[in-house]
C-alpha positions in Angstrom: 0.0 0.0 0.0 1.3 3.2 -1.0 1.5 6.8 0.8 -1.6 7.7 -1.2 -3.9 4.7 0.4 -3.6 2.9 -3.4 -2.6 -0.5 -4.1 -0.2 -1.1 -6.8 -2.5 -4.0 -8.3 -5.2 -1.2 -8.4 -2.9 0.4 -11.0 -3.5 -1.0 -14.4 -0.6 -0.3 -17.3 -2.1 2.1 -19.6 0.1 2.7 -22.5 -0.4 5.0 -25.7 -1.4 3.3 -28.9 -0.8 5.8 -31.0 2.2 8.5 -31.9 1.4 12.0 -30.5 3.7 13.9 -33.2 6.8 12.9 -34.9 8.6 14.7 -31.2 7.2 11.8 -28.9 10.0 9.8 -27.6 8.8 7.1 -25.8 11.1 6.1 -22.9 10.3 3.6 -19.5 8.1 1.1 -21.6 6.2 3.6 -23.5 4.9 5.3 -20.3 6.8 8.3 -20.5 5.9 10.9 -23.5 8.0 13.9 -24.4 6.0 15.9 -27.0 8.6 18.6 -27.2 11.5 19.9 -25.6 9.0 21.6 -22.6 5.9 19.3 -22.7 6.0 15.9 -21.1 2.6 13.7 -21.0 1.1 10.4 -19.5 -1.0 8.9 -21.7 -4.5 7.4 -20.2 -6.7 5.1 -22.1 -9.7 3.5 -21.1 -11.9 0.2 -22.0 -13.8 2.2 -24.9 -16.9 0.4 -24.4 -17.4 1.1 -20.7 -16.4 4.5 -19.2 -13.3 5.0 -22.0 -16.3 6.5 -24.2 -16.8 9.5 -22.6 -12.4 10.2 -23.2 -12.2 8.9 -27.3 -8.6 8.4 -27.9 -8.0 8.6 -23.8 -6.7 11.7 -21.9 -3.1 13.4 -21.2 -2.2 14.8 -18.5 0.5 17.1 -19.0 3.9 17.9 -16.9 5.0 21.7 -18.4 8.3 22.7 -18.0 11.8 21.4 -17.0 12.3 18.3 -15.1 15.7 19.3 -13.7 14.1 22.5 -12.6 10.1 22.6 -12.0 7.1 22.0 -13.8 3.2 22.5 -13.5 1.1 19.7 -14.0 -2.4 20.8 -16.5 -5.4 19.0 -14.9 -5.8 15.7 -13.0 -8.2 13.8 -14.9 -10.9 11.5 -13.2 -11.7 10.4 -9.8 -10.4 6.8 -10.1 -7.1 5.5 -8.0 -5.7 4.3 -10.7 -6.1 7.3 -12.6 -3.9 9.2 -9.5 -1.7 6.4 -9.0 -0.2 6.5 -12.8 0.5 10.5 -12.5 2.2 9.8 -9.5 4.2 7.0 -10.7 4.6 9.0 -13.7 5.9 12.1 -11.8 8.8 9.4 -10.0 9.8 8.4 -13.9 10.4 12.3 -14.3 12.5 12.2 -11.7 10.1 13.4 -9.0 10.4 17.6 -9.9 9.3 20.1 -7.8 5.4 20.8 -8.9 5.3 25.0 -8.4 1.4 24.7 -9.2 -1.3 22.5 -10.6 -3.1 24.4 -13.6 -7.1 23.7 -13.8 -8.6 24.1 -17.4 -12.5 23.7 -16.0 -14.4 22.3 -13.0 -16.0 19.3 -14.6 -15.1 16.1 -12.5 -13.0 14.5 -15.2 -10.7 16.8 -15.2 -10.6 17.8 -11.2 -10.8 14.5 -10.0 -8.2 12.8 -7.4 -7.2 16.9 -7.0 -6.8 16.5 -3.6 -4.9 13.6 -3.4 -2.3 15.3 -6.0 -2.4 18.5 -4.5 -1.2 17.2 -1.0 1.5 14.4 -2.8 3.0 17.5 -4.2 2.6 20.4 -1.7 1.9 22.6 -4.8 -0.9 25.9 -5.3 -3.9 25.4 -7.2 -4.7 28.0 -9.8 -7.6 28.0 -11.8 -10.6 30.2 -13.0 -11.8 33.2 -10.5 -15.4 31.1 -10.9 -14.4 27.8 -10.1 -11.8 29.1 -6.9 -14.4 29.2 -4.1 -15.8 25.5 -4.8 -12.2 24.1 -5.1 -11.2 26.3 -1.8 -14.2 24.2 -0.3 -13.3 20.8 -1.4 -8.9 21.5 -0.5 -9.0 24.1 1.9 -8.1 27.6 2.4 -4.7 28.8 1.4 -4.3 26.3 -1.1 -6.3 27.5 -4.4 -5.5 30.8 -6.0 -7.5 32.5 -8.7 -5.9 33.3 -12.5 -6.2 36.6 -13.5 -7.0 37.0 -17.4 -3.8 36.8 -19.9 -1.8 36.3 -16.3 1.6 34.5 -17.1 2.4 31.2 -15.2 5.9 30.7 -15.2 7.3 26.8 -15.0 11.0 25.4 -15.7 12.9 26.0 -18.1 11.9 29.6 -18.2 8.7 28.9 -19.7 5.8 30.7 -19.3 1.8 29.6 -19.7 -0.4 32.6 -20.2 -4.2 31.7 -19.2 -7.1 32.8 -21.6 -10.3 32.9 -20.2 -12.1 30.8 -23.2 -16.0 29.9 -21.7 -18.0 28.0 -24.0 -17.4 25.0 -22.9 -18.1 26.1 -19.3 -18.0 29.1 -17.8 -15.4 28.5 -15.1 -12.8 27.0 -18.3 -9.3 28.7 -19.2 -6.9 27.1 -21.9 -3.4 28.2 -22.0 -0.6 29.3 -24.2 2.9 28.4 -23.7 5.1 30.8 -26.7 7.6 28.3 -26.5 6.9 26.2 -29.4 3.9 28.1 -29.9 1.2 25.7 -28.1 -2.3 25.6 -26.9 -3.6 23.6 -23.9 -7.7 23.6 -25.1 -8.7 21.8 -22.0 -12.1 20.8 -23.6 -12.4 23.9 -26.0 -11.1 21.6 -28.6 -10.9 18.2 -28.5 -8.6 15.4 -30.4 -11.0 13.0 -31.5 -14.4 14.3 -31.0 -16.7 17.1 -31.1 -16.7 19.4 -27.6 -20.4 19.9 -25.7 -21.0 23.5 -26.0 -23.2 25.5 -23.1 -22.8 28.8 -24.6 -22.5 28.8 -28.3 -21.8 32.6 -28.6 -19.2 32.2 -26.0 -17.3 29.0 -27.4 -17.2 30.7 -30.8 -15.3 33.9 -29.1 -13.3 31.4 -27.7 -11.9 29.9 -30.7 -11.4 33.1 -32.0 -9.2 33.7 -29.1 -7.2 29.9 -29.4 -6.8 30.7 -33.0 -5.4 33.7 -32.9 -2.7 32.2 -30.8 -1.8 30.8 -34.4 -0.6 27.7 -32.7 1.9 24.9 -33.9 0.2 22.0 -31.6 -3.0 22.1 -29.6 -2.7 20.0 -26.7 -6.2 18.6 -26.1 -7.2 16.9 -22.5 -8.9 14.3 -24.4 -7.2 12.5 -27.4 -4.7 13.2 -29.4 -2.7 16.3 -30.0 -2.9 18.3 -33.2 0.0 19.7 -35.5 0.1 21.7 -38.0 -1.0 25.6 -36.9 -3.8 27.2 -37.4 -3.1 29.9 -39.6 -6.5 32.2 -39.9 -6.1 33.4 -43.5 -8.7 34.7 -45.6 -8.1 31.0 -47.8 -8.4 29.4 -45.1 -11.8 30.6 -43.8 -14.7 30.5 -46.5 -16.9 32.7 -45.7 -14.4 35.6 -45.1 -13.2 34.6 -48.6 -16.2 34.6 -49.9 -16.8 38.6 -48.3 -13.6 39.3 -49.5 -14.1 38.5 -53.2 -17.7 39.4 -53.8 -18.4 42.1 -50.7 -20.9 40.3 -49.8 -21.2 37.9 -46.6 -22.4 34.1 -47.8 -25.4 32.8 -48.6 -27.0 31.4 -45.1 -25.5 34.0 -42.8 -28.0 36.0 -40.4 -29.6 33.0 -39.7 -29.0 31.1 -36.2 -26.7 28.5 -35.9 -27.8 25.3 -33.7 -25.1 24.4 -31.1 -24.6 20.9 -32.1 -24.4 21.9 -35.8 -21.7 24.0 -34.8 -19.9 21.6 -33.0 -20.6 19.1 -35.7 -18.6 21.7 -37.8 -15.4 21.9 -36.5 -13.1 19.2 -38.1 -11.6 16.9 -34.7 -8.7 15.7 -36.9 -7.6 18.6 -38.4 -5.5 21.5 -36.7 -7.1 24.5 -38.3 -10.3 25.5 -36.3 -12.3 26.6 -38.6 -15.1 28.7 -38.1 -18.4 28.4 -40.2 -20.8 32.0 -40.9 -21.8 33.4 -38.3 -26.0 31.7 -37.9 -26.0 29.3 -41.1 -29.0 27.1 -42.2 -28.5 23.5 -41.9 -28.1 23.7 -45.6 -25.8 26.2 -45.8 -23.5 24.7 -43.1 -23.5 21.7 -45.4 -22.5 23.5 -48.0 -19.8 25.4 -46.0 -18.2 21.7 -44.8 -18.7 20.5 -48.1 -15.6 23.9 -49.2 -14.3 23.6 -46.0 
């Protein structure tokens, strides 16, 4: 029985089955992920036809910074002991560095779960949205949850620094964050690797894109499946409609009429690393149309 109350047979060996980027090294029988010279991940997958189907393509939770020096940990995934009991194992494989803070992307319990536990093993601050702060401050006590302030700068190892977006949509308590080195987004659940996002506030989630993809990031580090390459360059080329305005002075056919949520989120490609943004209120058909250019 470990310090944390977990039994080692209640660990299963989750391993990645698929390559992150063409800068994963895989070291310490594929449990220990370097996704670039900054970002470190271990990968958890899940029986996909039991609980693994609410996490397609399994989650990361990522270690930001250097190893030698400090790092922040982003998220702490579900409840489950097994869940805590492979980032802590995964921590020792790092070499057990000094955590400066845990970084929270949104309250939902998939992504807060086992907090506790974590926070205490590493004897680190909690930062997270100024919405979420008083529940967490509840559930870990005073003194050890401290709210992010919009744009505020996170610095971790290596001299890297995260910079925390406010980016509701999702939920209203969520924040992704850039690190400049690299030029990479942590979406949280703003963006997702294999599947769609649930949107509560449409207008909101469409700001927030905005926002991610005016990062213009190289890789978008996702909670939930895999991590996307590529950039996301916002170009007139690469967004129809504004070509569309651009060439004709005219906005497209369909726009000024309201968009449904879960066409929206239907829209946005979960395999490709451009998010692309449909008109502004499309018809069904005209959101069609718009995937069928896309």
């Amino acid at each position: 029985m470990g310090s944390l109350g977990i039994d080692d047979a209640q660990a299963r060996g989750y391993h990645p089955t698929y390559s992150t980027s063409e800068a994963v090294k895989r070291r310490s029988k594929d449990r220990l992920m370097q996704i670039t010279e900054y970002i470190y991940a271990t990968h958890i997958e899940e029986d996909p036809s039991s609980f693994g189907a609410m996490h397609p393509g399994g989650t990361h939770i990522y270690f930001v910074g250097d190893p030698d020096d400090h790092m922040v940990m982003v998220d702490s995934g579900e409840p489950y002991r097994a869940w805590t009991k492979q980032i802590v194992n995964y921590h020792a494989e790092l070499g057990k560095p000094r955590i400066s803070a845990i970084l929270i992307t949104h309250g939902h319990g998939d992504h807060i779960g086992g907090l506790d536990r974590l926070q205490e093993e590493f004897g680190c601050i909690v930062r997270c949205h100024p919405k979420l702060e008083p529940a967490l401050t509840h559930r870990l006590g005073r003194g050890t949850v401290e709210p992010l302030r919009s744009r505020e700068s996170v610095a971790t190892g290596g001299g890297v620094k995260l910079r925390a977006y406010f980016t509701p949509g999702h939920e209203v308590d969520h924040v992704s964050y850039y690190m400049a080195a690299g030029k990479v987004v942590f979406s949280g659940d703003t963006i997702l690797g294999n599947s769609s996002s649930s949107v509560r506030n449409l207008k909101q989630y469409m700001a927030s894109l905005e926002i991610l993809a005016g990062r213009k990031p190289n890789m978008t580090c996702p909670d939930t499946g895999q991590t996307i390459g590529g950039g996301t360059a916002r170009e007139a080329g690469d967004h129809p409609p504004r070509a569309a305005r651009a060439a004709t002075g005219k906005p497209p056919p369909g726009s000024g009429r309201r968009l449904p949520s879960i066409q929206f989120a239907s829209a946005i490609e979960p395999h490709s690393s451009t998010v692309r943004l449909p008109p502004r209120g499309c018809s069904p058909s005209a959101i069609c149309a718009w995937r069928a250019t896309a």
